[in-house]
Structure formats: structure tokens, C-alpha cells
N, C-alpha and C positions, 0 to 999 in steps of 0.2 A: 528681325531676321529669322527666316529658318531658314532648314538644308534638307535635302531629299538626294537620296544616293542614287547618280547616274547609269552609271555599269562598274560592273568588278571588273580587274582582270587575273583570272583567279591563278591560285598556286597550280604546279603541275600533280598527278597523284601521287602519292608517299609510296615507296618500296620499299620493301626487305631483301637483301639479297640470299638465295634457294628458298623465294617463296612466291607463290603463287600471290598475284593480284586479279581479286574477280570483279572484272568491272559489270557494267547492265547501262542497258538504255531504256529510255520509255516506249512502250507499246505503236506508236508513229513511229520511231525511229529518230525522234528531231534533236533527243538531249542524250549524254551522256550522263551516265553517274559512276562516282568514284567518292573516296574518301581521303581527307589528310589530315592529322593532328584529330581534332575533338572538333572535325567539320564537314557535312556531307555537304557535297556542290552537282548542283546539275545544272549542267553546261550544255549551251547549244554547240552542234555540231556543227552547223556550217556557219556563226556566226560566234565563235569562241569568247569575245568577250562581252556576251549575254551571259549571264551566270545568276543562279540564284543560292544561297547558300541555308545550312540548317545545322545547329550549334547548340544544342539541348542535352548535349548529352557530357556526361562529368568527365569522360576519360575519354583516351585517342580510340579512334572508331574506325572498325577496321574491315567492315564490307556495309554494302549497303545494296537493295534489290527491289523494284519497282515490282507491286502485283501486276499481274496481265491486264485486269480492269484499268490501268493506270493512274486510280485514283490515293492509291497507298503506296509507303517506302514504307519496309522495314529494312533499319540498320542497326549493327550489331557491333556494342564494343568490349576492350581488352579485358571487362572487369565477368562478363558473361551474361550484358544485358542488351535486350533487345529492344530497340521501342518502334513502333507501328504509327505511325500519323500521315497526315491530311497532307495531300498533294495543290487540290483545289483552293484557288486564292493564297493569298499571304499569308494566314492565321498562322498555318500549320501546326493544326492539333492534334494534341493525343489523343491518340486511338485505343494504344495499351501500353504498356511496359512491362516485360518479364526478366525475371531472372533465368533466362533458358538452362545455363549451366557453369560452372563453377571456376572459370577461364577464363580465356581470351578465344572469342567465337573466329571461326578462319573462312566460315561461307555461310550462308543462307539461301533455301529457296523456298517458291510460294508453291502450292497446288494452282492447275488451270483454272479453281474456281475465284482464286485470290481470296479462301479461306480456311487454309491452314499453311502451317510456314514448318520447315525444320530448320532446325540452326545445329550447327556442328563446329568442332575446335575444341582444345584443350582442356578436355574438366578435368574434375579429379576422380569423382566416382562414376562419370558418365562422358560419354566423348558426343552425346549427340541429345536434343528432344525435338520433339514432336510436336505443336500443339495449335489448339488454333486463334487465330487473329481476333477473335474480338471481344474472346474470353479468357484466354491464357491457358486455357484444359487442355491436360495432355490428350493426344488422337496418337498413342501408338508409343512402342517403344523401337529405339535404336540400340541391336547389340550383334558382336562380332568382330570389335575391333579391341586390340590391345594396346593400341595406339595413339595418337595423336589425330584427327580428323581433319583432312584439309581440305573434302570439297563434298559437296550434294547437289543431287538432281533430281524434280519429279516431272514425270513424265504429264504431260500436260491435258490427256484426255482418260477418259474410262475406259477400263480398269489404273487404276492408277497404279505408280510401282515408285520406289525411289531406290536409287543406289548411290553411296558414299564410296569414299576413298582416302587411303590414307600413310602414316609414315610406318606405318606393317607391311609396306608393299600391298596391299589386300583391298578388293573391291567387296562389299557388302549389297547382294540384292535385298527388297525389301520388297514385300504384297503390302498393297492397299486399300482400303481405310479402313480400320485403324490399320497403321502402319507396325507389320511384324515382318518378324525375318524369314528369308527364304533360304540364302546362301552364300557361301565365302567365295568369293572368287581369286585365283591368286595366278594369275600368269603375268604382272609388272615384277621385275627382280629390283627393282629402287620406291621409292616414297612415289605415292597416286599423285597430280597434283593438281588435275580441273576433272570431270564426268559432263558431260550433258546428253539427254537426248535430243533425237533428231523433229525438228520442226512439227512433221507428220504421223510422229509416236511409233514410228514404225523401231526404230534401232535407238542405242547410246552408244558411245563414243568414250573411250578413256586415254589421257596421258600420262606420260610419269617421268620421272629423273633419269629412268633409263632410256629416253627417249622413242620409248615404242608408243604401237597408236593401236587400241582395241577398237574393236565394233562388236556390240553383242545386240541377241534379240531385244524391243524393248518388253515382251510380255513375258517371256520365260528367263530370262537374262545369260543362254548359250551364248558361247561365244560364237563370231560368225567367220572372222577373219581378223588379222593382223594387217594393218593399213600400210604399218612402218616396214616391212619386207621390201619393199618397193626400191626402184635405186633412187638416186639424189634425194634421197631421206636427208633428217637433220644427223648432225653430227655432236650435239648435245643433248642436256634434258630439254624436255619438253613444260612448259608450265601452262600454256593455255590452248585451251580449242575453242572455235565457236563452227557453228553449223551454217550452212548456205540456208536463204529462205526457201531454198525448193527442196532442201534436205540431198538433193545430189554431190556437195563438196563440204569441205571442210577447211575450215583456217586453222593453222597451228603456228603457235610461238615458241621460240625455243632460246636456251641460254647460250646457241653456238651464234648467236643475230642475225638471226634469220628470220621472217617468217615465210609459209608455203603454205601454197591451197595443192586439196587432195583431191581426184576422181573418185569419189566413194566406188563404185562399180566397177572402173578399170583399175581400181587401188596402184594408181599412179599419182607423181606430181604434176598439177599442171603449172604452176609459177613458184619461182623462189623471189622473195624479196631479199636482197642483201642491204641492214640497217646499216651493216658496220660502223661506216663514216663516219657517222650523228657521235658517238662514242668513244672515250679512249677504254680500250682494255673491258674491263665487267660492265661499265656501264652502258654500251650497245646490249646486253642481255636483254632479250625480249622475253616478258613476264606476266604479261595479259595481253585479251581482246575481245572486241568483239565484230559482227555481221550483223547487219541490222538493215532488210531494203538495201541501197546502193551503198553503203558508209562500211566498208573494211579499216580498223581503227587496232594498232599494233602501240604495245607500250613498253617500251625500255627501261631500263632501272632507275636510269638517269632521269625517267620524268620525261621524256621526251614523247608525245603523240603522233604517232607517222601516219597519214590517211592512205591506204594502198590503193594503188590502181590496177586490176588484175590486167586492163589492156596493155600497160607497158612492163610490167612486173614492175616499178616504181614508186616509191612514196609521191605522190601528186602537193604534199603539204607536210609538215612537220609541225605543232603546235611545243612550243617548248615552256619554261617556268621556271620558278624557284621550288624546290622542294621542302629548303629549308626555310625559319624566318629571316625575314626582310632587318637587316641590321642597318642600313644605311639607304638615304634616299638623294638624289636631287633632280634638279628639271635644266634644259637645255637654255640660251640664253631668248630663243624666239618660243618658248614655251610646247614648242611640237614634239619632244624628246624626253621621254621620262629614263633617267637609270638608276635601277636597285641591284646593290650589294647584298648577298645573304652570309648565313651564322657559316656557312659549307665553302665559301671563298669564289663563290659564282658572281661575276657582274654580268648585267643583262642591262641591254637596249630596247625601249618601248616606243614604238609609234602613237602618240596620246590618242590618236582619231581611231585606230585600226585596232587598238592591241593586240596589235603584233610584238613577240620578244624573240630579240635573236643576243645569242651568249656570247659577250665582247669575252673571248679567249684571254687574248694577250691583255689585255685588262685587270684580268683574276687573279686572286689572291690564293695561297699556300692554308689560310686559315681566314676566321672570322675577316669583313670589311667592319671596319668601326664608324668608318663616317664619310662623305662625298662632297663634292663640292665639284660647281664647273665654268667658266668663264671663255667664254673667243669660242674655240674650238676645243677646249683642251680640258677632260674629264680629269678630276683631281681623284684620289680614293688612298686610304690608308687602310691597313692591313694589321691584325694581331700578327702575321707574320714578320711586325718589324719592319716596314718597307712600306713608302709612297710610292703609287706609281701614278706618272704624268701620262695621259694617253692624248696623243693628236688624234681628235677625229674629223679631221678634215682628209684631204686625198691621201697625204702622207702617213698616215698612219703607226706614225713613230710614240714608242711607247719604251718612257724616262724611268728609271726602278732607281728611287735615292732610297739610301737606309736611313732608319729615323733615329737608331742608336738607340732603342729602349720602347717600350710598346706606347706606340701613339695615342695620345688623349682628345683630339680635336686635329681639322682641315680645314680652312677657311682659302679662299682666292677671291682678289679684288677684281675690279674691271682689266688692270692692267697688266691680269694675269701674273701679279706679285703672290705667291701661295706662305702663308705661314702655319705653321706645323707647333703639335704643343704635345713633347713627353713629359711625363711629370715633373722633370729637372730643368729643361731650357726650353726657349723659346726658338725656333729656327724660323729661316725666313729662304724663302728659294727661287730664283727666278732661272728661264730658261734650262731649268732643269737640275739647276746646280746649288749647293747651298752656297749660301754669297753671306748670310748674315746670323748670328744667332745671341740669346741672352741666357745667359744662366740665371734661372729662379731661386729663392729661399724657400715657396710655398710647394706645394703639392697641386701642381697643374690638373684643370679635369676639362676645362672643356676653353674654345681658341675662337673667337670672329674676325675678320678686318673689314673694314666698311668697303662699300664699293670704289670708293674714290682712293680707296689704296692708304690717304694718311691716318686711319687711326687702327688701332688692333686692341681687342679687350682680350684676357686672358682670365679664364675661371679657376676655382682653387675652393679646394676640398673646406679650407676654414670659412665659407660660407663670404668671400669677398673676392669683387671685382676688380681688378688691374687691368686702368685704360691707359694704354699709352699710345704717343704719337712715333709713324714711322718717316724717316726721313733718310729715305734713298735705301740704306742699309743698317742705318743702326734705330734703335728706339729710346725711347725716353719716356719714362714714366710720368704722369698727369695728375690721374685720380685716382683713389681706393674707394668704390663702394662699397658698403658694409650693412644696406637693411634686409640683403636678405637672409632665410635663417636656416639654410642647409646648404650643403656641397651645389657650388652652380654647374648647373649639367648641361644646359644649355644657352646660347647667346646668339643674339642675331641684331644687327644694325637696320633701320628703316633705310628706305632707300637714298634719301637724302644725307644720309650719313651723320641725323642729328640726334636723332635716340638712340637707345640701345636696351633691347631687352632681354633680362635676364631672366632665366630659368631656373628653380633648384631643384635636389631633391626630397625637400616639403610638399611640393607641389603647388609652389608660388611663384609668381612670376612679377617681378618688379621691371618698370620702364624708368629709365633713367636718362634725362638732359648731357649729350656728351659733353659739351663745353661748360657748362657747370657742376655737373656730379648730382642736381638734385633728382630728388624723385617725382615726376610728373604723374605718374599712373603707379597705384595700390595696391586695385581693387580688383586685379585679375586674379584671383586666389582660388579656384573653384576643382581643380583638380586636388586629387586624395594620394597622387602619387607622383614619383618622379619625372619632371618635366623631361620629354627625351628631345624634344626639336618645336623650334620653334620659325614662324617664317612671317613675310610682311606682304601684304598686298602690293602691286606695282605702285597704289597713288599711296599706298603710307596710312592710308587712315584704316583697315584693316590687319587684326595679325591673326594668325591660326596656330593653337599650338595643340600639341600631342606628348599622350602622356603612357608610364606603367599602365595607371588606370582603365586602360582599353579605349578611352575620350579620345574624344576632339573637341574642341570649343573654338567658335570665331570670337573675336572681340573687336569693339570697335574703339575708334583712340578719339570720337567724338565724342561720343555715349558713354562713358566709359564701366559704366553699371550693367549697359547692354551685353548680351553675350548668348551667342547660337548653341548648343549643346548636343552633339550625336553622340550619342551614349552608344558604349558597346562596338565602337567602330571597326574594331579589330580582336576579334578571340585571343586572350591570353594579354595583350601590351599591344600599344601603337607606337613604329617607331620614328616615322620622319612622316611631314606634313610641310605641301609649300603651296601655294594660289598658282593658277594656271590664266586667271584673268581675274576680275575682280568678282565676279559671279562664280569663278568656279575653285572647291578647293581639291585636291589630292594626297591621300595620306596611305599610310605603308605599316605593317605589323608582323607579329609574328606569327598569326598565319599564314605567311608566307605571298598575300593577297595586293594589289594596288585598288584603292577604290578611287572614284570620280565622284564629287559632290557638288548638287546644283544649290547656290544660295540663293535665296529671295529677302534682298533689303527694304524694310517698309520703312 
């Protein structure tokens, strides 16, 4: 068997709230880029769950910017390193890696030639450098700020010029190359919080927390005018701009959720976007964007991507995600419906063919989702908030909130939508929404399955044994204790037929166990290095796929049983739920926040 990965469907970008997010596109206009956790993604714009991702780098990374040749990214993370690599092909090689400076970098930009870059943010003895792409030598210094550094821009043709901004309230011009200072500019009364100049090098453009909008020249850097004078201005700060392609308008994003395009000439508005909706409260705050060819693209804190339409003043699309990781996974019962729970208390609905995600509300949890499960209609998910909730998703849309009396360990639901619950103390059993049945344990519960056929339910437990018992109607009755595996079982999942049962620990072993007799049929699944987090069965039973801490995936077969597929690295940081979607295809979830699609080929 191997596997080769279908499409992503990637996380939404990460935010900070009062901070500026500077996204970039490539040079055509076709991808977006953006950053989340210790992962840069460029994402097609008009076909969002195209994504390519780039993961090299040791810590969370927190801009990232395409040369104009669009053969190179440089992106920049929290620790104050830069690295520069290959866009072309898959390889993606390095190019360089520097330490630009002493921080967490907050922007980047390239010169028009896409050979030299400044990087800006946080140092300690320096807020900015200079240098170039494919040596690391400094071209210049940056100084005039006393600050924190939150944005840069170089002007894209000769004479070159670049101007920063930052939490001094203060803009910095700079002459070019090498890159020196010319002068302080200071008419923002709050923190700078994007620059750019305008397409045809004529002007730059500044925003800030005070919500006003500068235009200065781009060769001398006078100021020309104040944009934000204007009426139906925003009524917050401001964190992003971008420039129209013909440099006659401007997009601005603002914390009040709004965005608006500006008449540079008649320093009017011509359209207000109202995001609000998408948001409760902060997290409609729009915090980046960009213009790129027809693609006006507005981002809210919450992760949400709004496509504007400047004909209707309207979002024409909203592209949504998890921001946080994916803590909980499962799939619909006709396989078209994927839903992940994340660490933030978000449930989200996925179209398997479209990736499309839309955020089941009434679904979400107060805190962490720990686990999912779904049968008929009816979406199971358990909550560190202490509470199951039962969601109809059929026409009724009735949504069941039982308390679980102590933080849930495990959610399992049979066919016949019998759902059992597992806190460390009892065993409960719920149907129709109500608890009807429950067992009190001696052991330290960790992780709960029930077969599909509803009679048997295994229950995991920290002393590294399984408790199978049978259910009948509403009470249970213990069977078997399995005992070979050698850590706390973390995961469990019955074959379809309801006659195995595989167990997960955390050793990173996984034992298949005979229900009706307790023996061990299969061993030799032992290949992960970390905690087993989910495990799942193929519809005909003769394939299982599990996921692991260890970033893994592994297929296995229960014919071959030595056979075993291996996607190494499948998820940055941990993998946390994996199920089959057919028997060629798997699907698995992690904490970067990502769903991926994986094609098998069985020989």
C-alpha cells in the first residue's frame, strides 16, 4: 500500500487581538499566503481547499511574503529568524536563513528586484534589518524608532525608499540602497499598524489605532493628505490597507468590522463593508487584507475570510476554519460530512467534495471538544466544559446539552443511536437525549467504544486494561478484561462487524482483540512512538488507520498483518482523529488545525 495526500483543507490564519495580520499573495494573484502555528499555507483563492503547506521552521511563524519574481517566500518567526526558500516544485529549498533580529519579527518586505528583504519587530538592540536574500549581508541600517516595529514597505521601483511604522505612534522614511534614514514622521497619535506604497510608486499610504489614513509622497515622504478626514470614515482603529491595482483606491480594515474602499483623489468613501454578522463582539474585528487583480479578501480575528464585492458592498463568500487544533474528529454516516471540534470550543461542518466549513453554533462547546462521535442524524461531541451535547442535524435542528458530572473521558454512539459516555468514575449510557442508564467504575476511565450493533461497550482505564461488557437495554454486564497492553488505553474502536476490538495506548501500541473470546489476534501494530489518539476501521473491516502524538498515520491491514502504509509527519505538532472515507481514501485531523484527504493505493 501507499498513500499520497489529496488536498488539505487548511486551518483559518492565526490572530492576535490589537494586532496587525499582514497577509501577501503571489505575483498572479491566484494564492493567498498567511501563517498559523509553525506553518506557512498558500492557499488558492478561488479554490480554497488547494493548499500547499511549509513547516521548517522550529517556532510559530508569524508573517510570511512572496518576492515579486514569485519564485521565493521569505517568512519570519517569533524567535527572529528568517528563512527564504524555493517556491518552484515541491522541494522547497533553502535559500538562506538568518537571524535578522533578536525577537519575534511582526512584517517583512522584499525590494522590487526580489533581492533584498527588511524584516521588522521586536528586538532588543535593534527593531529592524536590512539585508540581502541570498547572502544574508546587511544593505543598510534601520534607526528612529524607540519602539516595537509592526510594519514595512519598499517602494518597488528606482530610487528605492522604505518606510516602517510602529508602537511610537512614528513613521520612519528611509533612502535607498543601502538603506539610511531620512526622517521621523509623526502625525498617527496611536501604534502605526500596516505602510504600503501605492502600486505605481508614486505615494505610501499609512494606518494606525487611531484610525486615521496618511498618503505621503513616495520619494520625499511629505505628507500629502489625511484620507480619514472624510465622513463615513471608520469608527475604530484601523490595522490593514492594501492598494487598488491601478493605485486610484484603497481597502482598509478596521477593529470597528468594517471594511471600506477609499477615492484616493476625492479622499472619499466609496463602499463600507459591514462584517459584523460573521462575529460575536471582537471577533468580527477586521485585522488584515489584501487587493490583488479582482480578489478583495478582508480577515477577522475570528479567522474568518470574507471575499468582497465592491458591486454590492457585500461579502460574495466567507471562507471560515479552525484557528485552533483539531481536538476531536468524525465523519457523517454516508461519508459526505466531515466534523471537527477544536482546543477553542468551535464545532465545524465540512463538505468532503467542496471544503467548504460552516460553524455549527449551537453545537460548540464553552471549552475544549474532547471527542465526537455520529450516528442517524445526530452529531454526539463532549466538552471539557462538562456537557454532551446531542445535535439533530436533520431539518429539526434540536440540540440535547446533558451534563456529564465530571470532565468526559470518551463518546462513543451505536447504530441505534444508544450514545455511552465515560468520566473517569462511571459509565453512563443515554438515549433520546436523557440518561437512562449508568455504572459506577473502581478504575480510572480514559477512553469508551460501543460497537455499532449497540450490544457490547468496551471501556479503557488508565491501569493499561480493557473492560468489555455487554449492554442489554440499559444496564451492562461485564465479560472480559483485557490486560496485554502496556500503557493507559486511549483509544478504542470496534470493526464493523462488531467482532474485534482495537485497542490503542499510550506506548504507542495498538492490540486487536477477538470480542467473544478476549484473545489477541493481531500484535504487530506497534509502529507508532507515541500516544495512540484515534483509531478507525475501514467499512469492509480488513483495513484500520490510526493516529498518533507522534504526527503519524499508519494504515494496517488485518490480512497482512506485518503490512503497514506510513505518512510520516501528517500533521505538525500531533495527529488527532483519523477515520476511512472509502476504502481508498483516509482522512485525518491534528493540531495544526488542518483536515487532510489521503489517496491509498493497495497492491
Amino acid at each position: 500500500m501507499s498513500a499520497v495526500r489529496a488536498s488539505i483543507f487548511a486551518c483559518a490564519p492565526s490572530a492576535t487581538r490589537g494586532q496587525a495580520v499582514h497577509l501577501d499573495t503571489d505575483p498572479k494573484g491566484e494564492n493567498l499566503l498567511y501563517t498559523n502555528g509553525k506553518t506557512v499555507f498558500i492557499r488558492n483563492i478561488e479554490k480554497p481547499y488547494i493548499s500547499k503547506e511549509y513547516n521548517q521552521h522550529s517556532c510559530n511563524v508569524t508573517v510570511a511574503k512572496f518576492a515579486p519574481s514569485g519564485y521565493y517566500i521569505a517568512s519570519g518567526d517569533e524567535r527572529g529568524n528568517v528563512r527564504v526558500w524555493d517556491t518552484v516544485g515541491d522541494e522547497q529549498i533553502l535559500k538562506l536563513e538568518s537571524r535578522a533580529i533578536n525577537g519575534r519579527i511582526n512584517d517583512l518586505a522584499w525590494d522590487g528586484e526580489s533581492k533584498r528583504i527588511i524584516a521588522v519587530g521586536d528586538g532588543r538592540e535593534k527593531f529592524g534589518h536590512a539585508f540581502l536574500a541570498d547572502t544574508g549581508s546587511s544593505c543598510g541600517e534601520l534607526m528612529g524608532h524607540s519602539k516595537v516595529v509592526n510594519t514595512v514597505a519598499i517602494r518597488q521601483t528606482r530610487p528605492f525608499r522604505a518606510v516602517t511604522g510602529g508602537d511610537d505612534n512614528s513613521l520612519v522614511f528611509s533612502n535607498g540602497v543601502p538603506f539610511v534614514y531620512n526622517k521621523t514622521i509623526q502625525d498617527h497619535t496611536r501604534f502605526v499598524q500596516e505602510v504600503k506604497f501605492s502600486n505605481n510608486g508614486d505615494m505610501f499610504a499609512s494606518v494606525g489605532a487611531d484610525g486615521k489614513i496618511f498618503l505621503y509622497d513616495a520619494k520625499t515622504g511629505d505628507k500629502i493628505k489625511e484620507l480619514s478626514a472624510a465622513e463615513n470614515g471608520h469608527t475604530g482603529g484601523i490595522f490593514a490597507l492594501s492598494w487598488s491595482p491601478d493605485s486610484t483606491r484603497i481597502l482598509t480594515s478596521s477593529a470597528d468590522q468594517t471594511a471600506k474602499i477609499w477615492d484616493v483623489e476625492r479622499s472619499s468613501v466609496v463602499s463600507t463593508f459591514d462584517l459584523s454578522s460573521q462575529g460575536t463582539n471582537f471577533n468580527g474585528q477586521q485585522v488584515g487584507n489584501v487587493w490583488k487583480g479582482d480578489n478583495l479578501l478582508s480577515l477577522a480575528l475570528g479567522g474568518d475570510l470574507s471575499y468582497l464585492d465592491p458591486s454590492t458592498s457585500k461579502a460574495s463568500r466567507v471562507v471560515k476554519g479552525h484557528q485552533k487544533a483539531i481536538t476531536a474528529f468524525t465523519v457523517s454516516s454516508d461519508k459526505k460530512t466531515l466534523f471537527t471540534g477544536s482546543y477553542d470550543g468551535r464545532v465545524m461542518s465540512w463538505e468532503e467534495e467542496s471544503g467548504e466549513g460552516s460553524p455549527l453554533q449551537e453545537s460548540s462547546h464553552d471549552n475544549q471538544v474532547m471527542q465526537m462521535a455520529y450516528s442517524g442524524a445526530q452529531l454526539v461531541s463532549a466538552g471539557m466544559d462538562d456537557t454532551l451535547r446531542i445535535s439533530s442535524l436533520d431539518s429539526s435542528n434540536n440540540v440535547s446539552v446533558v451534563s456529564t458530572g465530571g470532565l468526559p473521558k470518551g463518546v462513543s454512539v451505536s447504530d441505534d443511536q444508544t450514545v455511552v459516555m465515560a468520566t473517569e468514575s462511571e459509565v453512563r449510557i443515554v438515549q433520546n437525549g436523557k440518561k437512562v442508564g449508568s455504572l459506577p467504575v473502581s478504575y480510572s476511565a480514559t477512553s469508551i467504544a460501543i460497537s455499532a450493533q449497540g450490544t457490547t461497550v468496551a471501556v479503557g482505564s488508565q491501569d493499561a486494561k480493557v473492560y468489555v461488557m455487554t449492554l442489554d437495554g440499559t444496564s451492562l454486564k461485564a465479560v472480559h478484561t483485557l490486560s496485554n497492553n502496556k500503557g493507559a488505553i486511549t483509544a478504542l474502536a470496534f470493526n464493523p462487524d462488531g467482532t474485534l476490538l482495537a485497542a490503542g495506548d499510550s506506548a504507542g501500541k495498538i492490540y486487536v482483540y477477538d470480542v467473544a473470546t478476549g484473545e489477541v489476534k493481531i500484535a504487530h501494530w506497534v509502529f507508532h512512538t507515541a500516544r495512540i489518539t484515534s483509531i478507525a476501521w475501514s467499512p469492509s473491516g480488513n483495513y484500520a488507520v490510526s493516529g498518533s502524538l507522534d504526527t503519524n498515520v499508519y494504515v494496517w491491514s488485518r490480512e497482512k498483518t506485518m503490512k503497514k502504509t506510513a505518512i510520516l509527519n501528517a500533521h505538525a505538532l500531533s495527529t488527532s482523529g483519523v477515520a476511512f472515507l472509502d476504502e481508498e481514501t483516509v482522512v485525518s485531523t491534528g493540531a495544526d488545525a488542518c483536515i487532510k484527504k489521503w489517496k491509498l493505493t493497495h497492491h
